[in-house]
Backbone bond lengths (Angstrom), bond angles and torsions (degrees), N, CA, C in turn:
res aa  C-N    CA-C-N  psi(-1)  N-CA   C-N-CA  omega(-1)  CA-C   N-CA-C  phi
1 X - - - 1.442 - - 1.526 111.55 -
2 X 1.684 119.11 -16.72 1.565 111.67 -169.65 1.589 89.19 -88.18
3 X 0.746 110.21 -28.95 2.005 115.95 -179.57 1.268 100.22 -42.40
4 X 1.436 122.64 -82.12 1.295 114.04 174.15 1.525 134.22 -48.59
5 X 1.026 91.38 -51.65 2.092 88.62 174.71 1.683 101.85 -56.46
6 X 0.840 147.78 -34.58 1.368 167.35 149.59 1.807 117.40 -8.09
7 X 1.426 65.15 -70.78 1.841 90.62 176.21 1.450 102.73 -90.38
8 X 0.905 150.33 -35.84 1.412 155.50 177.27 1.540 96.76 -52.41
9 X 1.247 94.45 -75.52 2.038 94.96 -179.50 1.701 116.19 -39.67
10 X 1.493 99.52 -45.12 1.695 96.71 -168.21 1.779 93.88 -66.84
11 X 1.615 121.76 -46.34 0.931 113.89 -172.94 2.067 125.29 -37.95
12 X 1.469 100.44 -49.28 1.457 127.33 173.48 1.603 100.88 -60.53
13 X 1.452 124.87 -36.97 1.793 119.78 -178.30 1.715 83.32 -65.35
14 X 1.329 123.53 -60.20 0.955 121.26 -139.13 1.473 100.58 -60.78
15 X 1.307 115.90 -55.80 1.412 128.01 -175.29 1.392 96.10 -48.97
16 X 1.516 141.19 -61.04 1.196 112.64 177.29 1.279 130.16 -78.93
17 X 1.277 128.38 2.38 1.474 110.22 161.50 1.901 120.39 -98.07
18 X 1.524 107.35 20.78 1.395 123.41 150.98 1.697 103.51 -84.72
19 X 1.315 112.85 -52.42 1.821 95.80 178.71 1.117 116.43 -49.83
20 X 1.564 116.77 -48.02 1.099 117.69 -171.27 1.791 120.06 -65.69
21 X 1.178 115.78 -42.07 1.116 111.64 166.77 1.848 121.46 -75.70
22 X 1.402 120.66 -4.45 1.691 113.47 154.80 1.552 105.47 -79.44
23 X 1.381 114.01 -16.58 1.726 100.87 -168.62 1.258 103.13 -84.17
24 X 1.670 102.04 -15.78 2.330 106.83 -167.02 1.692 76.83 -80.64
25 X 1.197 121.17 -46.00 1.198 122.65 -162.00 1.998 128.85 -45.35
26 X 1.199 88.96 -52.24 1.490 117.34 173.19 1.661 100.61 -86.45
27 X 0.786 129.42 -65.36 1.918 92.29 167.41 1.291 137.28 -49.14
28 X 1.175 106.49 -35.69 1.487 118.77 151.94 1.136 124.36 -33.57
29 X 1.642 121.99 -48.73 1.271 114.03 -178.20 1.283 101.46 -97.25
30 X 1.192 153.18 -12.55 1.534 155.74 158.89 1.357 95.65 -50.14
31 X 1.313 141.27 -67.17 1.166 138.90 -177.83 1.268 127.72 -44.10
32 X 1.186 97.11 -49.34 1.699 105.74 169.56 1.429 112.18 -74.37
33 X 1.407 130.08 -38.42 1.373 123.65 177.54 1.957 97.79 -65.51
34 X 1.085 140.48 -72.66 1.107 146.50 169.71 1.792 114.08 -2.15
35 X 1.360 91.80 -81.73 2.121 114.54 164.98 1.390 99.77 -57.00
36 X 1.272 149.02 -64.99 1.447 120.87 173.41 1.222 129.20 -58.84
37 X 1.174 117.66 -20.95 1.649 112.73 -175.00 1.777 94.53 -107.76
38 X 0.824 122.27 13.73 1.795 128.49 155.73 1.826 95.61 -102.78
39 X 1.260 137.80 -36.91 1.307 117.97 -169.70 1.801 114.47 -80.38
40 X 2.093 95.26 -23.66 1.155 98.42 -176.58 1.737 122.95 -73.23
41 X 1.611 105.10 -17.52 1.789 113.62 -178.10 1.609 80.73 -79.77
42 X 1.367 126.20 -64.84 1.691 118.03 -152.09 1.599 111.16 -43.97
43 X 1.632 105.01 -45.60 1.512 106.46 167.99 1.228 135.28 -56.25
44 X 1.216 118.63 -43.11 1.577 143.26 173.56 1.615 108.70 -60.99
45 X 1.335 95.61 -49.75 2.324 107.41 -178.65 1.944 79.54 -79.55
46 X 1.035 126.70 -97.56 1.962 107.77 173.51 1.289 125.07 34.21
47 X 1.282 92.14 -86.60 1.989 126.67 -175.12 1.406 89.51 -60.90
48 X 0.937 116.11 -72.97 2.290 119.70 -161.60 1.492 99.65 -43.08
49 X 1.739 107.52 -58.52 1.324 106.46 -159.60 1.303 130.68 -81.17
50 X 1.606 94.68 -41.29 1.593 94.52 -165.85 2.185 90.89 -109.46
51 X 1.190 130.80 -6.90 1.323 121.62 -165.38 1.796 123.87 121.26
52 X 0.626 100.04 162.47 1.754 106.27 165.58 1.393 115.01 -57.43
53 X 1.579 103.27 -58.13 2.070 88.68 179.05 1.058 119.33 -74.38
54 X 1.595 123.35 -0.52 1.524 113.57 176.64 1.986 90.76 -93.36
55 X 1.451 144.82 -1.48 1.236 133.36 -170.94 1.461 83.25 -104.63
56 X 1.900 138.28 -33.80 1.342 97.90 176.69 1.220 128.07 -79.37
57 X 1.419 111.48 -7.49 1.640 114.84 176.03 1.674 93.77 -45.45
58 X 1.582 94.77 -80.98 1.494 107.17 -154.47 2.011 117.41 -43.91
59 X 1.989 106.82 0.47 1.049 88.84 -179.80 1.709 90.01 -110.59
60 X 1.257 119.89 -19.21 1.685 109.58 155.10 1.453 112.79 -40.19
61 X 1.133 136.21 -80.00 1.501 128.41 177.12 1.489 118.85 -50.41
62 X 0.942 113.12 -9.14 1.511 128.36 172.84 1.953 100.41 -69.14
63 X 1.399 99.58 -62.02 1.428 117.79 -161.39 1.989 104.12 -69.70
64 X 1.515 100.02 -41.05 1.424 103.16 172.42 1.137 134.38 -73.86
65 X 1.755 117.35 -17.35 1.522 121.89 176.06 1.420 111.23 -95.95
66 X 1.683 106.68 -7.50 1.726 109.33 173.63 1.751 96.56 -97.24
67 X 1.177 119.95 -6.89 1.717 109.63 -171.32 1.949 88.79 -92.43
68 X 1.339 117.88 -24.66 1.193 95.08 -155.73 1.820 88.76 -97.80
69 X 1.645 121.93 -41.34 1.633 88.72 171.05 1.503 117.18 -58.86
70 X 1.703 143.04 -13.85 1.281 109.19 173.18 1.694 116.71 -67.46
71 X 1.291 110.07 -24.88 1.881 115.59 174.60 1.409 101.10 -53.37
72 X 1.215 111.35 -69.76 1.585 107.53 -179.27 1.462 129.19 -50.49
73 X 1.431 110.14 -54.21 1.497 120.61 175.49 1.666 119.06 -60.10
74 X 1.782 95.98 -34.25 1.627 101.32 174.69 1.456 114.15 52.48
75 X 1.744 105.20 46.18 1.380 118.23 166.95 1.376 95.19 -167.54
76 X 1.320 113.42 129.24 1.366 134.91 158.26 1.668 114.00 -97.59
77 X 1.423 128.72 134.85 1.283 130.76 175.83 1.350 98.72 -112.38
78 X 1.390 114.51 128.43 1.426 136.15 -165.43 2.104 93.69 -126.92
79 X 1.375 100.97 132.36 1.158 110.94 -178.49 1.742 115.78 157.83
80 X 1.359 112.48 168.48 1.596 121.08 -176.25 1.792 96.83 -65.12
81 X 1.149 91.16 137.97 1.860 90.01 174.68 1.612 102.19 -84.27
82 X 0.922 88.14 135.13 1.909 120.37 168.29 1.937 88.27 107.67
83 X 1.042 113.35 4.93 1.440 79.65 177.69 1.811 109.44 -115.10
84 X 1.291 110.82 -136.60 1.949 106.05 -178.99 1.976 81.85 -102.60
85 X 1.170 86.84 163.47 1.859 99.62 172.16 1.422 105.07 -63.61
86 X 0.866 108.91 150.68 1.645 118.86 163.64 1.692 109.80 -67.83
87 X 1.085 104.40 -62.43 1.562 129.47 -172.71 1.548 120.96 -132.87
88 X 1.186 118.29 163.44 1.364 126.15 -169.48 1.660 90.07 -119.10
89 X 1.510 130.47 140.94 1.449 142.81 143.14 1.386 96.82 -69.00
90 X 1.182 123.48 146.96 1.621 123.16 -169.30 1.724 83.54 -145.12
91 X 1.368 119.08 151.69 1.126 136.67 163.76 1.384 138.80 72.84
92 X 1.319 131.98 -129.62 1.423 133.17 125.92 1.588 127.70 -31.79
93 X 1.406 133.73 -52.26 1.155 132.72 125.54 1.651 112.11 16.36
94 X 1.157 98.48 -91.76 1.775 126.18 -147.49 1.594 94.60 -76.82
95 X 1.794 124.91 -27.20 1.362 123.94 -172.61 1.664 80.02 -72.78
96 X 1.353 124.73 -78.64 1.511 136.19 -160.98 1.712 96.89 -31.52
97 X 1.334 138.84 -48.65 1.482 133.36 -152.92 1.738 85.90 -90.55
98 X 1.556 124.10 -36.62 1.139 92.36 -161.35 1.767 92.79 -104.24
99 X 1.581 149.64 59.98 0.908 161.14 -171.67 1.561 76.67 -137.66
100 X 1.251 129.43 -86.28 1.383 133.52 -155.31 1.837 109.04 -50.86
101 X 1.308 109.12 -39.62 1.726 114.45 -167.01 1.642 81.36 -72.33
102 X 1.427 142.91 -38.81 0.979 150.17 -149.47 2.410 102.71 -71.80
103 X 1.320 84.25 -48.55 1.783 112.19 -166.26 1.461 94.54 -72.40
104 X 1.696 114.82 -26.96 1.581 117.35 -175.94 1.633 96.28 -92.06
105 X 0.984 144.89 -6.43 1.720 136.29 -177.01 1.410 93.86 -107.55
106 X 1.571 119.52 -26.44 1.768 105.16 164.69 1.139 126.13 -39.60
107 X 1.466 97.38 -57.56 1.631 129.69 -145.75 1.612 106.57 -89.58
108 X 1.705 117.55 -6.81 1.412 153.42 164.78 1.314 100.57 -71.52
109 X 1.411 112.74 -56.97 1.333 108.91 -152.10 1.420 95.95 -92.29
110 X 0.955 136.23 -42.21 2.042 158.44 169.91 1.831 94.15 -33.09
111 X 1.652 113.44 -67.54 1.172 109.39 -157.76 1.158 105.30 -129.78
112 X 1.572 137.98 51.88 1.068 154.56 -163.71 1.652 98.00 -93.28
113 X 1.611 144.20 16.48 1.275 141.57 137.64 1.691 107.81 -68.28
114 X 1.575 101.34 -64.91 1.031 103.64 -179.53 1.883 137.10 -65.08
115 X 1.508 102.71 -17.91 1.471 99.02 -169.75 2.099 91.27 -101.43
116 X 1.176 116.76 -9.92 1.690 127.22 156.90 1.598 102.02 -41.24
117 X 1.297 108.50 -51.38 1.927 121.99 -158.11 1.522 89.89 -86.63
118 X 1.454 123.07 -47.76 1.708 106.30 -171.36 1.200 114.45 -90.81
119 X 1.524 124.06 4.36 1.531 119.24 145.93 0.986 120.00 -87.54
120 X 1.436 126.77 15.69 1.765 120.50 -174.02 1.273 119.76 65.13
121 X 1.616 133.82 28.92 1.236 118.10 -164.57 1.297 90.61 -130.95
122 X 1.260 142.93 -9.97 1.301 117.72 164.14 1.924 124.20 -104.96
123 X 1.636 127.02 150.16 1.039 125.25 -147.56 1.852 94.18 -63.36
124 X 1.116 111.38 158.44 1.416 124.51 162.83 1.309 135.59 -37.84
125 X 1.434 99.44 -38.35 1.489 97.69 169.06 1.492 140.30 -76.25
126 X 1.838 101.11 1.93 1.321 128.39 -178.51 1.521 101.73 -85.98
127 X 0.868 140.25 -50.94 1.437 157.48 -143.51 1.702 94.47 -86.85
């Protein structure tokens, strides 16, 4: 009889630490929908107002505050956007991808005349 109550209980931990991880889950993606669709007006108001090298800055800091929560978080979610990830980068992994996305929002923010002109987004006469 302790067998079952046993397993019953872990069953009930278990069940709640599945809620708990759809509830981390679904803020999770609120958060991220939220911060992208705040990075996507800042870029867009960026571009209108101040130019192209002031919209690649804002996607350099874009690239460096998402390289440095994957260091911290030490999970990258890899997958089709709008849907769930396929897979998680776990570990060392996930420091290396988000060190590198990190070295690319430098190098955004460093030479954001020039990488304006090799994305095509600034007028011709800049280049």
């Amino acid at each position: 009889m302790q067998i079952l109550v046993r397993n019953s209980q872990s069953m009930a931990a278990v069940d709640h630490t599945n809620k708990e991880q759809a509830v981390s889950s679904k803020k999770r993606y609120q958060l991220e929908w939220y911060t992208g669709a705040m990075f996507f007006v800042t870029f867009i108001g960026a571009h209108l107002i101040f130019g192209a090298k002031t919209a690649v800055k804002v996607a350099g800091v874009a690239c460096v505050a998402t390289g440095i929560l994957w260091m911290f978080r030490r999970t990258v979610p890899v997958g089709v956007e709008g849907r769930a990830p396929s897979f998680y980068l776990g570990g060392w992994a996930a420091v290396v991808v988000g060190v590198a996305i990190a070295i690319v929002g430098v190098c955004l923010l460093a030479y954001s005349g020039l990488a304006a002109c090799l994305l095509g987004w600034a007028p011709a006469g800049e280049c």
